[in-house]
C-alpha positions in Angstrom: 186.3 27.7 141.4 187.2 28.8 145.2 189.5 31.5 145.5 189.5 32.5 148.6 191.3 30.0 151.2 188.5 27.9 153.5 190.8 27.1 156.8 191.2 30.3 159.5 194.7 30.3 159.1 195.0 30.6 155.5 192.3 33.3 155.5 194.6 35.4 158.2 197.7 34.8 155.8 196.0 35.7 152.8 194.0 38.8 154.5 197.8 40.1 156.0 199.3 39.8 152.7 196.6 41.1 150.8 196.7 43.8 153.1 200.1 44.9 152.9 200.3 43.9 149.5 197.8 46.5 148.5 199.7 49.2 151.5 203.1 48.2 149.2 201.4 49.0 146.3 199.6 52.1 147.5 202.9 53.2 149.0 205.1 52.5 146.0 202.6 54.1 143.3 202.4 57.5 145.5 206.6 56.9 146.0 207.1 56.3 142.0 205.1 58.9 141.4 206.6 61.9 143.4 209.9 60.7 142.0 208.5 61.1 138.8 207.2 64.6 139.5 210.7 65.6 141.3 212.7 64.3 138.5 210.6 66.3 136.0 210.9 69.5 137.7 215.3 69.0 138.5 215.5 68.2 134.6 213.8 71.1 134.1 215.7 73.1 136.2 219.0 71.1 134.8 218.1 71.5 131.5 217.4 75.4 131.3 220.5 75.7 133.1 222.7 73.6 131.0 221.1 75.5 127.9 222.0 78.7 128.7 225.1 77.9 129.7 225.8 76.5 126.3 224.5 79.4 125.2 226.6 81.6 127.2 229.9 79.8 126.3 229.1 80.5 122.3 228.1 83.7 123.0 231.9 84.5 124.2 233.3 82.0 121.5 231.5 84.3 118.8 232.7 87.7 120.2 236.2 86.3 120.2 236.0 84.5 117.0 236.8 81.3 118.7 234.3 78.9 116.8 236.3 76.0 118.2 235.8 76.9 121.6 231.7 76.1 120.5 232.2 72.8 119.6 234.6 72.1 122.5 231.6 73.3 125.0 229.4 71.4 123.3 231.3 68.0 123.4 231.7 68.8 127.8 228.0 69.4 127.8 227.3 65.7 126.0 229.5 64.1 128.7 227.4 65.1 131.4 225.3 61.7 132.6 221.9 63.3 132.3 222.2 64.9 128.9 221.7 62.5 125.3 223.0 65.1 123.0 223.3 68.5 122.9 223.9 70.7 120.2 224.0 74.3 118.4 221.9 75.9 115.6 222.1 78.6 113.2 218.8 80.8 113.4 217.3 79.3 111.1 217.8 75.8 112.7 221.4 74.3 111.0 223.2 72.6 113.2 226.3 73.7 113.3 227.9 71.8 116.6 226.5 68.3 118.1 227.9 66.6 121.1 226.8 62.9 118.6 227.4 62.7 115.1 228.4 64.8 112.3 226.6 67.9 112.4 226.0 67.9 108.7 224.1 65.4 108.6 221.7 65.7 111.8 218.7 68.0 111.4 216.1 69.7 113.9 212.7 67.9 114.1 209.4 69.4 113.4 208.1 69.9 117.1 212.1 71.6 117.5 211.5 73.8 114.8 208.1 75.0 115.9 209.3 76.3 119.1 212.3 78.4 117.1 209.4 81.6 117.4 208.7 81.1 121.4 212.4 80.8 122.3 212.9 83.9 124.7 215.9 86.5 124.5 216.7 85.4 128.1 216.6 82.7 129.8 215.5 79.2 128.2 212.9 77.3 126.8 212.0 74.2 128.0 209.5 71.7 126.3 208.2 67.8 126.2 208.7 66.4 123.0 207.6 62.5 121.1 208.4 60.1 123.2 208.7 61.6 127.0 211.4 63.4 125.3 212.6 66.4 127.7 214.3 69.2 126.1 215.7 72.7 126.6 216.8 75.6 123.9 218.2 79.1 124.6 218.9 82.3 122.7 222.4 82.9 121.5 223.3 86.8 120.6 226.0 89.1 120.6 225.1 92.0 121.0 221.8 92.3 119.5 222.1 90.0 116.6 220.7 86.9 117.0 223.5 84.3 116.0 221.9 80.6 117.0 220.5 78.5 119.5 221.6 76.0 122.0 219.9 72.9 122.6 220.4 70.4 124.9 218.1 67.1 125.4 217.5 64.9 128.8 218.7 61.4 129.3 216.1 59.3 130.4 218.0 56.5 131.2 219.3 58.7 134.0 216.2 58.9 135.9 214.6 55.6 135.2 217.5 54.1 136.6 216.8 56.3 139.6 212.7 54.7 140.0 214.1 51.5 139.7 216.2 51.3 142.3 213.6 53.2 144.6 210.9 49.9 143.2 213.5 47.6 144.1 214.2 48.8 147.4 210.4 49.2 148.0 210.3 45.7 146.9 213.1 44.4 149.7 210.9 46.0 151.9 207.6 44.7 151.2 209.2 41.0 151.1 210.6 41.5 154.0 207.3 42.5 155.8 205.1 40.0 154.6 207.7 37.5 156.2 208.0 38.4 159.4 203.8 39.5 159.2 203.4 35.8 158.2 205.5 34.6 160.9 203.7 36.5 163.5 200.3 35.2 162.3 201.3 31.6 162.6 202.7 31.7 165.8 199.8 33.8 167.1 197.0 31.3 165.3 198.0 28.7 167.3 196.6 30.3 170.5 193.3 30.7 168.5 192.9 28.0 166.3 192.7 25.2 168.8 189.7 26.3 170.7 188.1 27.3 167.4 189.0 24.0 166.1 187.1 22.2 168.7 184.2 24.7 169.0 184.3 23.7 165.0 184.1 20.1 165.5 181.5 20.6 167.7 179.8 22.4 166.0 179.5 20.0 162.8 179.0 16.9 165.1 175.4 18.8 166.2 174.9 19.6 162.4 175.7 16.0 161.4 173.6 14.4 164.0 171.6 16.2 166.6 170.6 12.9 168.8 174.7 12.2 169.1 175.4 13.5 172.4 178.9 11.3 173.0 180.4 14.6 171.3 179.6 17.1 174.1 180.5 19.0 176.5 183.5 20.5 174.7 186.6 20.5 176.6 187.5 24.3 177.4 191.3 24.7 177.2 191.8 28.3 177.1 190.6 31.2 179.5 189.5 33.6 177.6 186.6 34.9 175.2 186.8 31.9 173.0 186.2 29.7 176.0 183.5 31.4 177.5 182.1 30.6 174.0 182.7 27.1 174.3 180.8 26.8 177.7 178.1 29.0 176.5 177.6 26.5 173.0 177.7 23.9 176.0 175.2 25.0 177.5 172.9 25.8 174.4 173.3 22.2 173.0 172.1 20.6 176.7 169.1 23.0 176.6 168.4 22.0 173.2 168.2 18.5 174.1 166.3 18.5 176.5 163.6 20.8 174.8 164.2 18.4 171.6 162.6 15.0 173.1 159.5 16.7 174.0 158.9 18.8 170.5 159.9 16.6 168.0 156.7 14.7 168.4 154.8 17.3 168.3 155.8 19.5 165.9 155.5 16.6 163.3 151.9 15.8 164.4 151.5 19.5 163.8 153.1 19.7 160.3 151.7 17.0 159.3 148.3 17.8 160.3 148.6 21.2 158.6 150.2 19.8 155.8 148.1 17.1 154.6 144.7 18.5 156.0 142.3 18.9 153.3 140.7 21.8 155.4 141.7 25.4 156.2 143.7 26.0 159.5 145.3 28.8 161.5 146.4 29.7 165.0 146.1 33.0 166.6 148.0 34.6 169.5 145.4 36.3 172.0 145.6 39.5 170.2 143.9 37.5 167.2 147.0 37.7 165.2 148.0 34.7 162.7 151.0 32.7 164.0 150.4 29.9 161.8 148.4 29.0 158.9 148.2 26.2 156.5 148.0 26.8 152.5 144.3 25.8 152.2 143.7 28.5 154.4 145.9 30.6 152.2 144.1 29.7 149.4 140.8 30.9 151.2 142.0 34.4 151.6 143.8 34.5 148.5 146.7 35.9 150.3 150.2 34.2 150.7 151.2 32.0 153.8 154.1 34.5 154.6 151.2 37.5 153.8 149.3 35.7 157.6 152.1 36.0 159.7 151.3 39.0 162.2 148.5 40.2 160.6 144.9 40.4 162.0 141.5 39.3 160.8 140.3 42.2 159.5 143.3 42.7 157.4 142.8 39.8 155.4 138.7 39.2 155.5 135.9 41.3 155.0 134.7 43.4 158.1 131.9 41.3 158.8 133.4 37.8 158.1 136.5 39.1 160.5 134.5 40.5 163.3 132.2 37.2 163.5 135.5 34.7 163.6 137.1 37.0 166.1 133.9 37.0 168.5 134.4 33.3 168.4 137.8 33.6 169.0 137.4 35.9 171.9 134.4 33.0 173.4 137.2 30.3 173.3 139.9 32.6 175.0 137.2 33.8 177.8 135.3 30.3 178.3 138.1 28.2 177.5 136.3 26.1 175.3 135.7 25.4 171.5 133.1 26.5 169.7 131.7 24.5 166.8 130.2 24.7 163.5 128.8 28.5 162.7 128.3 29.3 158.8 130.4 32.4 157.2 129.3 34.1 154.4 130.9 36.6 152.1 131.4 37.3 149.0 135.1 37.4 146.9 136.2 40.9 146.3 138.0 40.0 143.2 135.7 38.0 141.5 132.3 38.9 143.6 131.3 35.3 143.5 129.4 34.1 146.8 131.1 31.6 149.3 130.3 30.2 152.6 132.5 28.8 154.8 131.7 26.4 158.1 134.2 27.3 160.7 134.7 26.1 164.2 137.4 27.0 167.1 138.8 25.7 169.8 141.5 26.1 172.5 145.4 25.2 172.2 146.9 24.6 175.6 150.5 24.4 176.9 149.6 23.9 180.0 146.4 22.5 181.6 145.6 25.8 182.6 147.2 28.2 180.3 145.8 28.2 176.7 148.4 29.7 174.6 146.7 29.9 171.1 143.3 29.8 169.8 142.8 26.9 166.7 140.6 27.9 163.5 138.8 25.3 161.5 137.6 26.2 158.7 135.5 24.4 155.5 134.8 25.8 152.4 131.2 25.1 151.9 130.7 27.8 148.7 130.7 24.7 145.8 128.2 22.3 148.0 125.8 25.4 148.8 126.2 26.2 145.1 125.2 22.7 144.1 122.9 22.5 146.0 120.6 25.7 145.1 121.4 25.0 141.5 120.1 21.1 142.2 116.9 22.3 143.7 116.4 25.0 141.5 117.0 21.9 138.1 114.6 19.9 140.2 112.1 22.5 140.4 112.3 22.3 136.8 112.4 19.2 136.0 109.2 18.3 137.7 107.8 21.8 135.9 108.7 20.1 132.8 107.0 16.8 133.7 104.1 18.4 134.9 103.3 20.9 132.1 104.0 17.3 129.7 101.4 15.6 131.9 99.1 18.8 131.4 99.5 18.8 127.5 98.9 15.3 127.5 95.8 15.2 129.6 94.7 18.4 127.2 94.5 16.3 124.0 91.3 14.7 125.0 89.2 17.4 125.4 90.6 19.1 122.6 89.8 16.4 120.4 86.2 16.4 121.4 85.8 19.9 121.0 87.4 19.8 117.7 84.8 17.2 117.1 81.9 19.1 118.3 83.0 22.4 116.2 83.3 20.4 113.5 79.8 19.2 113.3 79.0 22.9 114.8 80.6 24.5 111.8 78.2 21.5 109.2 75.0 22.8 111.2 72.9 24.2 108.3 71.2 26.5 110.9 73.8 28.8 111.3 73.9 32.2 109.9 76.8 34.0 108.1 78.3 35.2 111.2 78.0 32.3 113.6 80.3 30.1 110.7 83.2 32.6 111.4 83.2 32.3 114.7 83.4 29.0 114.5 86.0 28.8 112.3 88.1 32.0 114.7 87.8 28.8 117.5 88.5 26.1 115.3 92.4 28.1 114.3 92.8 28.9 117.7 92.2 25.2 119.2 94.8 24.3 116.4 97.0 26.6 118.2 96.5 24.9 121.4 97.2 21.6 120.2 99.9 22.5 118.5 101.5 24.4 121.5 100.7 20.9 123.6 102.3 18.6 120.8 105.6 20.9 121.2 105.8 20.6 125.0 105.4 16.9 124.7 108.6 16.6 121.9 110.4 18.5 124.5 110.0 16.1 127.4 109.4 12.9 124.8 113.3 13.2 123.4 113.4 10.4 120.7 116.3 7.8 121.7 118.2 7.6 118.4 119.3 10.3 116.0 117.5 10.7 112.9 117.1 13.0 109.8 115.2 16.2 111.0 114.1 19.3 109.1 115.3 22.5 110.9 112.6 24.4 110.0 110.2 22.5 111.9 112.6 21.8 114.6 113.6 26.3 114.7 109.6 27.2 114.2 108.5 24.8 117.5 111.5 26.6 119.6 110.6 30.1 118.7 107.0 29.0 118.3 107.4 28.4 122.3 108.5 31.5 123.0 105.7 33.5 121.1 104.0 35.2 123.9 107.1 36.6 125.6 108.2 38.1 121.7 104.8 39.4 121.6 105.5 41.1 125.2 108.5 42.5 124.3 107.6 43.6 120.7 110.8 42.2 119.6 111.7 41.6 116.4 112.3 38.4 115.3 114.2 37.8 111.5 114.4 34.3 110.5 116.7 32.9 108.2 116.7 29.6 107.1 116.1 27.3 104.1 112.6 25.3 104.5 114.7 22.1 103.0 117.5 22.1 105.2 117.9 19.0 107.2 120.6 17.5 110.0 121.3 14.1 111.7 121.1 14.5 115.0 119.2 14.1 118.1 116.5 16.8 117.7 115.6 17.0 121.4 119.0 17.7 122.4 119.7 20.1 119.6 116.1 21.7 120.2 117.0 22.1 124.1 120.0 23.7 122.6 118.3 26.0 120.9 115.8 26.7 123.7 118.4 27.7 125.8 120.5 30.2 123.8 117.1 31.4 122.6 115.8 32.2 125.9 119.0 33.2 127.1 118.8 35.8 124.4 115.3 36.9 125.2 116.5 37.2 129.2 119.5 40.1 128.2 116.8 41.6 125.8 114.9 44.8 126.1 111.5 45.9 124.8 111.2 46.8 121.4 114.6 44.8 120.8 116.2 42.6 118.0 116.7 38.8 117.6 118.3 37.0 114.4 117.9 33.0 114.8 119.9 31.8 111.3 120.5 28.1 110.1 121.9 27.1 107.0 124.8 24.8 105.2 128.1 25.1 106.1 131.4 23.6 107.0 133.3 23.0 109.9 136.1 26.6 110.9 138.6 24.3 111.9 138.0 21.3 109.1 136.6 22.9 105.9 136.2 19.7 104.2 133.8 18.6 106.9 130.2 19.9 106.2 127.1 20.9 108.2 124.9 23.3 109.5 125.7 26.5 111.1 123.0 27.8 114.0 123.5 31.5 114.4 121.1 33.3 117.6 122.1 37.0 118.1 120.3 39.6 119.7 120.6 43.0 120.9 120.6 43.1 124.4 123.1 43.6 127.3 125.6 41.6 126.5 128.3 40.1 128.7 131.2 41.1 130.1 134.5 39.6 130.1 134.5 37.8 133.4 130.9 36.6 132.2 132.2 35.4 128.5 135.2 33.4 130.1 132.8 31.6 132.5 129.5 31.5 130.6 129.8 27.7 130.0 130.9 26.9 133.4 128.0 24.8 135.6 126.0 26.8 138.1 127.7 30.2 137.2 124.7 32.5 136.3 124.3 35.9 136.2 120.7 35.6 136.4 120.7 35.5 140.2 118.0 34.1 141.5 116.4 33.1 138.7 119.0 31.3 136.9 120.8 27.6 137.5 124.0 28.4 135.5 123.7 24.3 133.7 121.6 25.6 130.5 124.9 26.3 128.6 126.7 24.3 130.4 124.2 20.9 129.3 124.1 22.7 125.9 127.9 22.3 125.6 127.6 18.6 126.8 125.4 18.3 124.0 127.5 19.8 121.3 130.3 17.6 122.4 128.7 14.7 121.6 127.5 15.8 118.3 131.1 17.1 117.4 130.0 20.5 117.7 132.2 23.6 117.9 131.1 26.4 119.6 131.5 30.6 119.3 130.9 33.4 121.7 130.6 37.0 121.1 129.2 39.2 123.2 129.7 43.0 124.8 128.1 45.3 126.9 127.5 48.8 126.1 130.5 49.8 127.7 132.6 48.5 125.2 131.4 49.3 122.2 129.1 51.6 120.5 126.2 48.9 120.8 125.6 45.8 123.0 124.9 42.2 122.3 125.5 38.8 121.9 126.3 36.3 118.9 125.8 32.4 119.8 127.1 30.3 117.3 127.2 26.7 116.9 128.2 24.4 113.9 127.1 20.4 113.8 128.4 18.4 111.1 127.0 16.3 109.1 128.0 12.7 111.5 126.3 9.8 110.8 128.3 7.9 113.5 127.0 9.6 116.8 127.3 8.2 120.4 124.2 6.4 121.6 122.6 8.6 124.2 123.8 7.4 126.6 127.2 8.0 125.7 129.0 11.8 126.0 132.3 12.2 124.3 134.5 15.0 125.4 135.2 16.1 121.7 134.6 19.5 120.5 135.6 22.5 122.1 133.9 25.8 123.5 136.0 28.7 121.3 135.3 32.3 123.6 136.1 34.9 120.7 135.9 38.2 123.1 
């Protein structure tokens, strides 16, 4: 709801009246209240007065032994307009006289009777009683015997008959003001309000359409400061239209550009400060688009980054010509994560021979460059992988034939004692060799359906693979599964699983250092009707840190640096998903506890309706437990 009034007019009104309204007020309250303090000090005065004089008279009534002349002084005193009753007293508080009533009957109240002791032997006692009750008693003696009191009480109707009429007058006044205030106003607002009205009307005809120019120029009727207003508004709005036709195009080819661009861009001023930015560019620096405004480069970027874009900046001021296409490296000061940006600049011109800005291109390369390391890096890998199953496979030839020729070797009835056991040292350690070639080959020869798979076999060929870098540690490796224990699944996948986290493990460990690889039955956390098999790896080596455990099954994010990809937990979690895996996390450094590790644990039901393999379902989720 709108209280105050919206026209000029009204406002002038209602400010006056509000103005002498509150005055009025102001005036009367300080008015009212001096009365009151004036009245308060004459009754007191009066009252004191009229007191002892009471007192006085019965004083002389008593040494005459004229009683009746008490009660006649005491009636006279009653009459008077600004006493309610007054009245005498015994010593002890009887009234014995009253100006009202029969004195037998009335009696002296409590807060009377307490001031009986503080009554003075001359002069009077005046006092405020219930009420804004005004009172006065005095001593009555002949001689020196005490032989009662005279009391006499205010009439209030007296004196509140005297702030009324003062109000009221005020009031006369006050009405009388506003009017001929009001008055005044309306016959000055009409020197005013015309020119304002059509500087008003103006002024909404350019708000309601800026292209309408029938409205303008304003007439200017008056000669004064309003109309030098009214020519100067004239002259803004011809300006402005004339400057409008020429911007309007351009500023929206230049919002929309910077709007819709799916590249960084800024603008600087020649001291390289930002006028303009757009928010991919804000979302670059990780600063706000009002943050830009004003600031320079090195403000925002890292010294190095800043002092390369501003030496390009400087090339297109002096030469007066862009400059394209120069990489920008840097690294993220919150997160420390790499990026690389492609950035070019160029001129901005308002003239053809004035160049008033410098433009900023700038593309954020940091996810291709990622990409593509991590791609070369898989590559690398895969043919590794390819090759090393070529090698294993071209290895089972020979192999056989020696097998063959130890064989007869170890039948030849011509060797001694010794000679046997050395054939049969070579004969164990050729098995070993063909059984480290038959495991290389089940990892590059996945099987294309899922099938029933014993763990054991499929746990002892990971960690089997892994043998000479436990030996080279001298860690300590506790297994913990049941020889019987079998799965559905695709035991490629689930073996590249495990060959991840495993080496993963053996990556954050240190010499001499722990690793618990666990399998056995279970059910699902989040179903415990569904059953399965839990895969527990933990080990006792750096561990993670937060930033690490919220982004350890992102793709490409490593903290391996150079030797790392960042997709071996990422394609492990592709590969839980589509066997309805769930996944836990534990990890810490040594920073955060009294001891550092990780705990990788998976759980794979028991599904016999899995995707073909060709086929990756986005059930199952990654759990991070910190």
């Amino acid at each position: 709801m709108r209280l105050w009034p919206r026209t000029f007019r009204s406002q002038m009104l209602a400010g006056l009246i509000l103005l002498e309204t509150l005055s009025l007020t102001l005036f009367a309250g300080l008015l009212v209240h001096q009365q009151n303090v004036d009245v308060y000090s004459l009754a007191r005065v009066r009252l004191n007065f009229e007191a002892s004089s009471v007192a006085l008279q019965a004083a002389e009534a008593l040494a005459q032994n004229r009683p009746g002349w008490i009660a006649l002084s005491v009636r006279m005193m009653g009459e008077a307009p600004t006493v309610s009753v007054a009245k005498v007293t015994d010593p002890v508080g009887k009234v014995l006289f009253a100006s009202k009533g029969e004195a037998d009957e009335l009696r002296l109240s409590p807060e009377e009777l307490a001031q009986i002791p503080h009554i003075p032997r001359d002069g009077a006692l005046f006092f405020a009683g219930a009420g804004k009750r005004w009172e006065s008693v005095a001593a009555i003696y002949t001689g020196a015997d005490l032989r009662g009191f005279a009391w006499v009480e205010y009439q209030n109707t007296w004196s509140k008959e005297q702030i009324d009429g003062t109000i009221h007058g005020i009031l006369l006044f006050g009405a009388i003001w506003v009017i001929a205030s009001a008055v005044l106003v309306l016959i000055m607002y009409r020197s005013i309000s015309r020119p304002l009205a059509i500087l008003h009307s103006g002024t909404q005809a350019l708000m309601t359409d800026p292209d309408d120019g029938s409205h303008f120029p304003l007439p200017i009727g008056v000669q004064n400061e309003i109309g030098d207003l009214i020519q100067a508004f004239n002259r803004m709005v011809a300006s402005i239209a004339e400057q409008r036709a020429g911007l309007n195009d351009t500023l929206s080819l230049l919002d929309s550009m910077l709007a819709n661009a799916p590249i960084g861009l800024a603008f600087f001023e020649p001291g390289y400060r930002f006028t303009r930015v757009n928010q991919v560019f804000a979302n670059l620096t990780g600063v706000p688009l009002s943050g830009h405004l004003g600031r320079t480069l090195p403000e925002l970027l890292p010294h190095a980054a800043a002092q390369q874009i501003e030496n390009a900046l400087n090339r297109v001021f002096d030469e007066k010509a862009p400059f394209y296409s120069f990489e920008l490296n840097g690294h993220d000061a919150k997160t420390g994560r790499p990026w690389t940006w492609i950035v070019s600049a160029y001129p901005v011109r308002t003239t053809p021979q004035q160049i008033r800005w410098a433009g900023l291109i700038v593309m954020d390369a940091s996810d291709r460059k990622r990409s593509e390391d991590a791609l070369r890096k898989a590559e690398k890998l895969a043919v590794t992988g390819r090759l090393a199953a070529s090698i294993a496979h071209e290895i089972n030839n020979p192999l056989e034939a020696i097998t063959n020729i130890l064989f007869l070797l170890k039948n030849y009835s011509g060797l001694q004692d010794g000679a046997t056991n050395y054939v049969s040292m070579a004969e164990y350690e050729l098995r070993r060799i063909s059984e480290i070639t038959q495991q290389t080959l089940r990892f590059y020869r996945q099987p294309t359906m899922p099938a029933r798979t014993n763990m054991t076999e499929l746990l002892g060929s990971v960690l089997s693979l892994y043998q000479g870098r436990f030996n080279s540690l001298n860690l300590q490796i506790e297994r913990e599964y049941d020889p019987e224990l079998e799965l559905f699944c695709y035991s490629g996948e689930i073996r590249q699983v495990l060959a991840n986290v495993v080496g993963n493990s053996i990556d954050a460990s240190q010499h001499r250092g722990r690793l618990i690889v666990r399998a056995r039955a279970s059910h699902s956390w989040k179903d415990p009707q569904r059953a399965g098999v839990r895969f527990t790896v933990a080990d006792t080596g750096t561990g993670m840190d937060r930033e690490a455990r919220k982004r350890a099954f992102e793709a490409f994010f490593t903290t391996k640096e150079s030797t790392g990809t960042g997709l071996g937990l990422w394609v492990s979690l592709e590969i839980l998903n589509k066997h309805h895996g769930i996944v836990h996390l534990r990890s810490r450094t040594a920073g955060e506890g009294k001891s550092s590790g990780t705990v990788f644990q998976f759980f794979i039901p028991e599904d016999g309706a899995l995707p073909p393999p060709a086929e990756t379902p986005s059930e199952g989720t990654a759990t991070i437990v910190n």
